[in-house]
Structures are given as C-alpha cells and as structure tokens.
C-alpha positions as CSV (number, residue, x, y, z in Angstrom):
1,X,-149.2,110.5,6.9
2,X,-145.5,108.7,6.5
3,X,-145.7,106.7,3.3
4,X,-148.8,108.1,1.5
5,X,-146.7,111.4,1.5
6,X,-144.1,110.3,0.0
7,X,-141.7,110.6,3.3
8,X,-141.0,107.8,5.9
9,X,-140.1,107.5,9.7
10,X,-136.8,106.2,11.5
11,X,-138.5,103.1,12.2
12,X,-140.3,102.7,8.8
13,X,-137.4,103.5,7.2
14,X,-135.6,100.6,9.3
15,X,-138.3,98.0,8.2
16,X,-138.0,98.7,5.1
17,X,-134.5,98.4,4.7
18,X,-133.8,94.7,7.0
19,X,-136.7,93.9,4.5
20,X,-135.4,95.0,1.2
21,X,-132.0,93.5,2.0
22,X,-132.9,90.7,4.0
23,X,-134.6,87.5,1.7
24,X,-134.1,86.0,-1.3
25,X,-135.9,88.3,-3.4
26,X,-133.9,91.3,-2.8
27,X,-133.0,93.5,-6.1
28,X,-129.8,94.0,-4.9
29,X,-127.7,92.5,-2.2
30,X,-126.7,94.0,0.9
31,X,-127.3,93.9,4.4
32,X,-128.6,96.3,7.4
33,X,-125.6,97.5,9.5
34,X,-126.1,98.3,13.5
35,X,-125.3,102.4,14.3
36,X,-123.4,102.1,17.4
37,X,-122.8,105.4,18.4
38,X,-126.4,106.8,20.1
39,X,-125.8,110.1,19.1
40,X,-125.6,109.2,15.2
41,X,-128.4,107.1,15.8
42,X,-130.5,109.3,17.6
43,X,-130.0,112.0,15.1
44,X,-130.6,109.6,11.6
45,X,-131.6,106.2,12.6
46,X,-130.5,103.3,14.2
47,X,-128.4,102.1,11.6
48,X,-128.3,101.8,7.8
49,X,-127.8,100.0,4.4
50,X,-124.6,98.2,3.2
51,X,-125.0,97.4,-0.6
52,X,-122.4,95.1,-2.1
53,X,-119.7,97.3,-3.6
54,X,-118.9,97.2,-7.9
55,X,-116.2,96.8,-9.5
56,X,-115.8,99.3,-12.4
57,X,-113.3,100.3,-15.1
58,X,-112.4,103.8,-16.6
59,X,-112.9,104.1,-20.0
60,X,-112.4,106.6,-22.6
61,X,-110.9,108.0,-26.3
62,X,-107.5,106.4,-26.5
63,X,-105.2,109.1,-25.6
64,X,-101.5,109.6,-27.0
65,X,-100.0,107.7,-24.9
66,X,-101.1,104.2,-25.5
67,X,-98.9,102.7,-22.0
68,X,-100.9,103.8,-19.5
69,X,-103.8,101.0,-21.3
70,X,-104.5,97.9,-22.0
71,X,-106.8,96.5,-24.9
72,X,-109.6,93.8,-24.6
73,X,-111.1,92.5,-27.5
74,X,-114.9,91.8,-27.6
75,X,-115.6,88.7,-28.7
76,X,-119.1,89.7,-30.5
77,X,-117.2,91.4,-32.5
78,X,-113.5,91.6,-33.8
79,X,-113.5,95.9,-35.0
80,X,-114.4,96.4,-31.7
81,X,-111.8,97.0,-29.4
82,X,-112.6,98.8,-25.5
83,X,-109.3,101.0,-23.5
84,X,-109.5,100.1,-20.1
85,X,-107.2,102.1,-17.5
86,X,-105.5,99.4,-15.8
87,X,-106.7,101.7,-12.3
88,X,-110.0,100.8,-12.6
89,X,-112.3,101.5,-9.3
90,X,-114.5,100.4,-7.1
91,X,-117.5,101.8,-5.7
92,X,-119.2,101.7,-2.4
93,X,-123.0,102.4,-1.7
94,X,-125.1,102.8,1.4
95,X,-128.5,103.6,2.5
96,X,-128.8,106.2,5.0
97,X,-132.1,107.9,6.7
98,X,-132.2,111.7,6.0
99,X,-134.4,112.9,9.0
100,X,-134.5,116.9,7.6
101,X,-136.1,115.3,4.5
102,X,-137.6,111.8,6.2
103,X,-136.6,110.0,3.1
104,X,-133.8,107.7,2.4
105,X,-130.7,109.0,0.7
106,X,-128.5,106.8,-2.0
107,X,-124.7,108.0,-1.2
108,X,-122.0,106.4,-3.1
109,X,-117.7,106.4,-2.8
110,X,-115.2,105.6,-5.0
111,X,-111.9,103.6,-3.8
112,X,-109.3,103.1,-6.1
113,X,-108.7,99.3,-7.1
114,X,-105.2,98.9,-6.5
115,X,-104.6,101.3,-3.9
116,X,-108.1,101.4,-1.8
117,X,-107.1,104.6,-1.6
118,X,-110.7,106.7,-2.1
119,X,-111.4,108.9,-4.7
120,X,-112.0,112.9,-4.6
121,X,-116.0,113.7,-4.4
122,X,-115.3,116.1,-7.5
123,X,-113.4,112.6,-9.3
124,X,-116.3,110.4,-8.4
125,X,-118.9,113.1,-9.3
126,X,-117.6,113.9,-12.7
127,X,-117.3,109.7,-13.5
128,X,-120.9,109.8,-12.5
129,X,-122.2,112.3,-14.5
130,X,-120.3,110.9,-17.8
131,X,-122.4,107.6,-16.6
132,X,-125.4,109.1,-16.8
133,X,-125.2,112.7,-18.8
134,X,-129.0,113.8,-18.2
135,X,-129.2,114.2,-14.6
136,X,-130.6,117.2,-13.6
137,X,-132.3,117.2,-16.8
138,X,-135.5,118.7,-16.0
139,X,-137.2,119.4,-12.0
140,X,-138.2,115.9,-11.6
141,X,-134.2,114.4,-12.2
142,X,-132.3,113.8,-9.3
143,X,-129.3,115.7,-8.5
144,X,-125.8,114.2,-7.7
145,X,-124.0,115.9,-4.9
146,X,-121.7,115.8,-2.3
147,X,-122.8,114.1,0.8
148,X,-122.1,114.1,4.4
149,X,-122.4,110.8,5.8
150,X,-123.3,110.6,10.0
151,X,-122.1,107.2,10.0
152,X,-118.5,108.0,8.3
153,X,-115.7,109.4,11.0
154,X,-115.7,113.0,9.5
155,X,-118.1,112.5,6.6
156,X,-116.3,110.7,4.5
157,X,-115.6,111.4,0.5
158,X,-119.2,110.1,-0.4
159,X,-122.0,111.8,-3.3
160,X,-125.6,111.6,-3.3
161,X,-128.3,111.7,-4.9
162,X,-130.2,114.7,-3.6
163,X,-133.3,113.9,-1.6
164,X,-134.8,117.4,-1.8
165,X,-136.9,115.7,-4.8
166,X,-137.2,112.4,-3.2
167,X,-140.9,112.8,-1.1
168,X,-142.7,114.3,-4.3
169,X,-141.5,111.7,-6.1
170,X,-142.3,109.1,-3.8
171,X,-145.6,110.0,-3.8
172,X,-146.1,110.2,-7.3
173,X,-144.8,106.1,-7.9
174,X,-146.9,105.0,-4.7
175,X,-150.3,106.9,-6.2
176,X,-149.7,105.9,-9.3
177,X,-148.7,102.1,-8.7
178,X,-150.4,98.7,-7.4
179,X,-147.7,98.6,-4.9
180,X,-149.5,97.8,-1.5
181,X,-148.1,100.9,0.9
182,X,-145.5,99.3,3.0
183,X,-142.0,100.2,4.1
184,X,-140.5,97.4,1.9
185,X,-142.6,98.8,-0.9
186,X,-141.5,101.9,-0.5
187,X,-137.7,100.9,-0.5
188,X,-137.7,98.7,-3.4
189,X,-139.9,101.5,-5.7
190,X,-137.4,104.4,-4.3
191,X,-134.4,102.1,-5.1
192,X,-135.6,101.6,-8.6
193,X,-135.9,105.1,-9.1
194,X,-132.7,106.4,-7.6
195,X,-130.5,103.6,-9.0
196,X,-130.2,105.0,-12.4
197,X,-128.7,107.6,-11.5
198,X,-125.3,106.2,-10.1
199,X,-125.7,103.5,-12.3
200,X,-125.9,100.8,-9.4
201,X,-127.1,97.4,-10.7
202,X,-130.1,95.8,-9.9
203,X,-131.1,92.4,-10.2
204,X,-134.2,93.0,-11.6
205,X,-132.9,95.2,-14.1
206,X,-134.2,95.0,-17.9
C-alpha cells in the first residue's frame, strides 16, 4: 500500500508537495511548478517542486595567494577571521517524482554568483561532500549522485540524493512516528531526512 510502504503515487506525491509548499507552515519555501510537456508528465508527474534557491560562499585554508580573497571579521570574536572566494555560488533545488522508485527525489545545481553560469556536477558534488563528510557512511546514508532531471532540456547539471534507500527509509520514520499517514506527512518527514544531506536549510531546523 503507497505510504505505509514507504513509496508514494504521482498523485500522492502531487498532494503532498502543493501541501508542503503551499501554507504558512511550510519548513521551507517554495512553490509547485506545472510540467507542461505531457510526455514528461506522463512519464514522472504532473509537475514538481521549486525550492527557493541559497546563496552560499566557498571557503577554505588560505591559500598562497591571498588576492583571489577577501577577509570578514566575526564580530563574536576578533582572532577569528573566515576567507571567502569572492565567486561565491548559488544553489538551486527541486522536488521531482521518481516513478522507477515511487519516491520523491531531492536534486540540487550549482550557478555561479557572478556569472549564472552553472557549475560541473563533479564541482557541485565535491562542495557537497566537504558539506557534509559522512554521507554514505553506513547502508542507511544517502548517497549523493549525479541526476538526470525530466523536467530540465537535456538533464541539466543537477546531483541527487539517491532514492534507491528512500522507501525503506520512509517506512522506518512513518512506523516509528505519530505522524498521521498523509501525503503532506510523508513530504515534510522525507524532507527532514534528506535535507541534511545537501545542507538545505529548513525553517524548522534546531
């Protein structure tokens, strides 16, 4: 049965997205986009997730050559200094319906912030895992990896998280929680649990 097993339909998978993205207690903005091409649609769903896009900055040992940064100073405290590449980044995230798996699927892009220009997949994939160093950690940890989008004109330079893992897990966090078992449910638990692992903020975030 959708939902109990830890997978979803098209149309549940719909639901809970306009309703995840839609009020006033979302946990992250973003809005439910129309697929107008039928043969994407037929083939995913009939549209998908547009989360607001982040802002983000490269940072790193100071290298020998000092030119190519600037230096903020943090105001809690005056030894600390952070290097900031002046080409900092921004990255773009979307929710779109994997119908091999019948699970959502968190896929995220890079653009550079002066240029727009977007980044490599390998470029994006290597700033995520320096993110977040323990993906793939044990059988359980999602994996980061290039992605496919069928709404992007040829794919597109976008990573995922994996969503071989994503039904078990599912099922796991909907057994194991009060949540009641609704599409919306489903969404904000699986956003929760994905989110981590591209480091996308949520609002409800400790």
């Amino acid at each position: 049965m959708p939902l109990r097993d830890g997978t979803m339909t098209a149309d549940e998978f719909e639901r809970g997205v306009r309703n995840a993205l839609g009020d006033s207690h979302a946990i992250v903005d973003g809005c439910w986009i129309v697929e107008t091409k039928a043969m994407v649609s037929a083939s995913t769903a009939r549209g998908y997730g547009e989360l607001a896009s982040e802002a983000r900055s490269e940072r790193w040992e100071p290298p020998d050559v000092d030119d190519a940064l600037e230096i903020e100073d943090n105001e809690e405290d005056e030894d600390c200094t952070t290097r900031v590449s002046r080409n900092g980044h921004v990255r773009e995230y979307r929710v779109v319906y994997s119908a091999t798996f019948r699970v959502p699927v968190l896929c995220v892009r890079a653009r550079d912030a002066a240029t727009r220009v977007p980044w490599s997949t390998s470029r994006l994939l290597q700033s995520l895992t320096i993110d977040h160093s323990c993906v793939g950690a044990d059988d359980h940890d999602p994996v980061l990896t290039p992605y496919s989008n069928p709404h992007e004109p040829g794919g597109g330079d976008w990573a995922c998280v994996h969503p071989c893992a994503t039904a078990e897990v599912m099922k796991l966090l909907l057994r194991d929680s009060n949540l009641p078992l609704t599409p919306r449910a489903y969404v904000d638990a699986w956003l929760r649990y994905v989110a981590r692992e591209v480091t996308l903020r949520l609002h409800d975030a400790d």
